[in-house]
C-alpha positions in Angstrom: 112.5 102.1 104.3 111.1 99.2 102.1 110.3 95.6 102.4 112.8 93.0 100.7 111.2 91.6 97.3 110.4 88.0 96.4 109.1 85.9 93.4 105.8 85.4 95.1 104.0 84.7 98.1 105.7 81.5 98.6 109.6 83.0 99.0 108.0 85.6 100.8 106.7 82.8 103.3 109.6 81.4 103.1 112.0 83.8 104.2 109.7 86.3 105.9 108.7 85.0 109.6 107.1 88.2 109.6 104.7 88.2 106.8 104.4 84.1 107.9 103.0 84.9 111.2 101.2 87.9 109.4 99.9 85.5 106.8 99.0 82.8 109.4 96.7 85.1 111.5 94.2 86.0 109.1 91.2 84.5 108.8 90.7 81.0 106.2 88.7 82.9 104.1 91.5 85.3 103.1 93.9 83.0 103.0 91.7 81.1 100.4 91.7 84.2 98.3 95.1 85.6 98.6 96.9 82.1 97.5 95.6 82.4 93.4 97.2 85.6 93.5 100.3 84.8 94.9 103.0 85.1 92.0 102.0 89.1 92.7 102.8 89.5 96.3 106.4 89.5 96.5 106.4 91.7 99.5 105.1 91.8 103.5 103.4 95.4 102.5 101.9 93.9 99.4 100.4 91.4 101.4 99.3 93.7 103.9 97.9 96.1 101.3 96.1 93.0 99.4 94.7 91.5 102.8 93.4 94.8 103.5 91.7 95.0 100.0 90.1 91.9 100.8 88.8 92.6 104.1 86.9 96.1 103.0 85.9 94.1 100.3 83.6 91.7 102.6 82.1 94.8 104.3 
Protein backbone atom coordinates (compact mmCIF):
# COMPACT_ATOMS: atom_id res chain seq x y z
CA UNK A 1 0.00 0.00 0.00
CA UNK A 2 1.51 3.38 -0.96
CA UNK A 3 0.35 6.84 -1.69
CA UNK A 4 0.36 8.07 -5.54
CA UNK A 5 3.53 10.54 -6.15
CA UNK A 6 3.43 14.07 -7.35
CA UNK A 7 5.90 16.95 -8.36
CA UNK A 8 5.07 18.81 -5.29
CA UNK A 9 2.69 19.93 -2.96
CA UNK A 10 0.73 21.71 -5.41
CA UNK A 11 -0.27 18.42 -7.78
CA UNK A 12 -0.61 16.77 -4.67
CA UNK A 13 -3.42 19.47 -3.79
CA UNK A 14 -4.51 19.25 -6.85
CA UNK A 15 -5.39 15.80 -7.36
CA UNK A 16 -5.57 14.66 -3.74
CA UNK A 17 -8.96 15.69 -2.06
CA UNK A 18 -7.61 13.79 0.63
CA UNK A 19 -4.34 15.36 1.47
CA UNK A 20 -6.50 18.96 0.44
CA UNK A 21 -8.92 18.50 3.17
CA UNK A 22 -5.85 17.13 5.26
CA UNK A 23 -3.81 20.11 4.24
CA UNK A 24 -6.78 22.59 4.90
CA UNK A 25 -7.34 21.46 8.55
CA UNK A 26 -4.20 22.25 10.00
CA UNK A 27 -3.46 25.14 11.71
CA UNK A 28 -2.09 28.72 9.60
CA UNK A 29 0.94 28.38 11.17
CA UNK A 30 1.88 25.04 9.60
CA UNK A 31 0.56 25.76 6.57
CA UNK A 32 2.95 28.83 6.52
CA UNK A 33 5.75 26.52 7.02
CA UNK A 34 5.03 23.58 4.91
CA UNK A 35 4.39 25.75 1.55
CA UNK A 36 8.60 26.69 1.12
CA UNK A 37 9.06 23.18 1.22
CA UNK A 38 6.67 22.10 -1.09
CA UNK A 39 8.65 20.93 -4.33
CA UNK A 40 9.49 17.87 -1.54
CA UNK A 41 6.10 16.67 -0.63
CA UNK A 42 4.89 14.82 -3.47
CA UNK A 43 2.90 12.50 -1.34
CA UNK A 44 -0.36 12.55 1.40
CA UNK A 45 2.12 10.52 3.87
CA UNK A 46 4.88 12.90 3.24
CA UNK A 47 2.78 15.58 4.13
CA UNK A 48 1.53 13.82 7.06
CA UNK A 49 5.00 12.88 8.20
CA UNK A 50 6.30 16.68 7.59
CA UNK A 51 3.17 18.15 9.43
CA UNK A 52 3.89 15.94 12.15
CA UNK A 53 7.61 17.07 12.24
CA UNK A 54 6.32 20.40 12.56
CA UNK A 55 3.90 20.00 15.22
CA UNK A 56 6.52 18.16 17.77
CA UNK A 57 8.70 20.77 16.72
CA UNK A 58 6.49 23.63 18.51
CA UNK A 59 6.33 21.51 21.68
Amino acid sequence: MGYPKYSGLAELLKHDEEALRFFEALPLSVRERIAPSGKKIDSLEALRNYADALSHEKQ
